[in-house]
N, C-alpha and C positions, 0 to 999 in steps of 0.2 A: 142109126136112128136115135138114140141115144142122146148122142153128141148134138144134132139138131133141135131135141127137146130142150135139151140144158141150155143150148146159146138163145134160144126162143124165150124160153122161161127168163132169162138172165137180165134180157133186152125189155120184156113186160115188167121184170122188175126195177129196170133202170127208169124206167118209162112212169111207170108209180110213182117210183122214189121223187123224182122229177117234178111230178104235176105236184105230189103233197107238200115238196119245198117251197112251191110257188103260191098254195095255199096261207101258207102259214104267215103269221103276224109282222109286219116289217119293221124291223128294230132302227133304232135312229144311230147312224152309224157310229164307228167312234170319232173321235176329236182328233185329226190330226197336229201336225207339229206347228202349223202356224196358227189354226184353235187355240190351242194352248197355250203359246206365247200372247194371243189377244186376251185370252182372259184372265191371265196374269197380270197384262198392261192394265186393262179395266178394271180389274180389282184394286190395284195400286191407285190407281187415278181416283178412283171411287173413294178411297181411305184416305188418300192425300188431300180429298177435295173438302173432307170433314164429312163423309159419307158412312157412318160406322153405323150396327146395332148399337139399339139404345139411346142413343143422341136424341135421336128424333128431327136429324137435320137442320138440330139451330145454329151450327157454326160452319155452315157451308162456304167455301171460297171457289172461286175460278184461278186455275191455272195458269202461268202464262208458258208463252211460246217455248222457252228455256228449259219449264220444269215438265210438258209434254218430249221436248225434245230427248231430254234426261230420260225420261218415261220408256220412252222408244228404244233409243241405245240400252237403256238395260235389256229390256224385252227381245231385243233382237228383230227389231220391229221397222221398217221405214214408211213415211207416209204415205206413199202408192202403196206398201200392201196391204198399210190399213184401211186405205182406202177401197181397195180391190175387197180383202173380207168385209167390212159393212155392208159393199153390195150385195155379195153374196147370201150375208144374213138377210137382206132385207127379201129376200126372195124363196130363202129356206128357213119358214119359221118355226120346225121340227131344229134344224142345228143349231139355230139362236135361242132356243130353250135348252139347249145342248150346253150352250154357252154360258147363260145363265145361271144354271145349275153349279156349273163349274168356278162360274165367278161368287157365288154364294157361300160356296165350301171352302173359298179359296181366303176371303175375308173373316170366317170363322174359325179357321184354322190360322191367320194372324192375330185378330184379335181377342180366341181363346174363349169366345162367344160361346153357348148351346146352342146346337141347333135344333 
């Protein structure tokens, strides 16, 4: 009898444990490996474009094809998957503030900014 109590009890507490995980707060996942390499290309892009704190965005430039492409090869990057992640951000705006965040940190920690 014993034995049947215990796996009983064990199962109710599996059972709890279960539903209060599914209760609880849904964190925004982490940043995988090609996250990461994007927000390092965007950060870079960003800085290169004359996008820094502080500026205030008066010496902005556009990019050309060469110095994106440059962008990419470092990053590890080709343009179907950058293009494949933009869609994905455009659809998970939970990981594109994921992204954001990361490309925030990511320019303050080259440019030596306060955040």
């Amino acid at each position: 009898m014993k034995f049947g109590n215990t796996l009983r009890n064990s199962l109710l507490c599996l059972v709890f444990v279960s539903v209060l995980s599914g209760c609880s707060e849904k964190r925004i996942s982490p940043l995988d490996r090609d996250d990461v390499h994007f927000a390092a290309f965007y950060s870079d892009y960003l800085l290169e474009s004359g996008v820094a704190p502080g500026n205030g965005g008066t010496e902005l430039s556009v990019l050309d094809s060469a110095a994106i492409n440059e962008l990419l090869l470092r990053h590890a990057l080709t343009r179907d998957r950058l293009n494949w992640k933009l869609s994905v951000y455009r659809k998970n705006h939970e990981l594109w503030r994921s992204i954001l965040v990361q490309v925030r940190a990511n320019i303050f920690k080259k440019t030596g900014a306060a955040q």
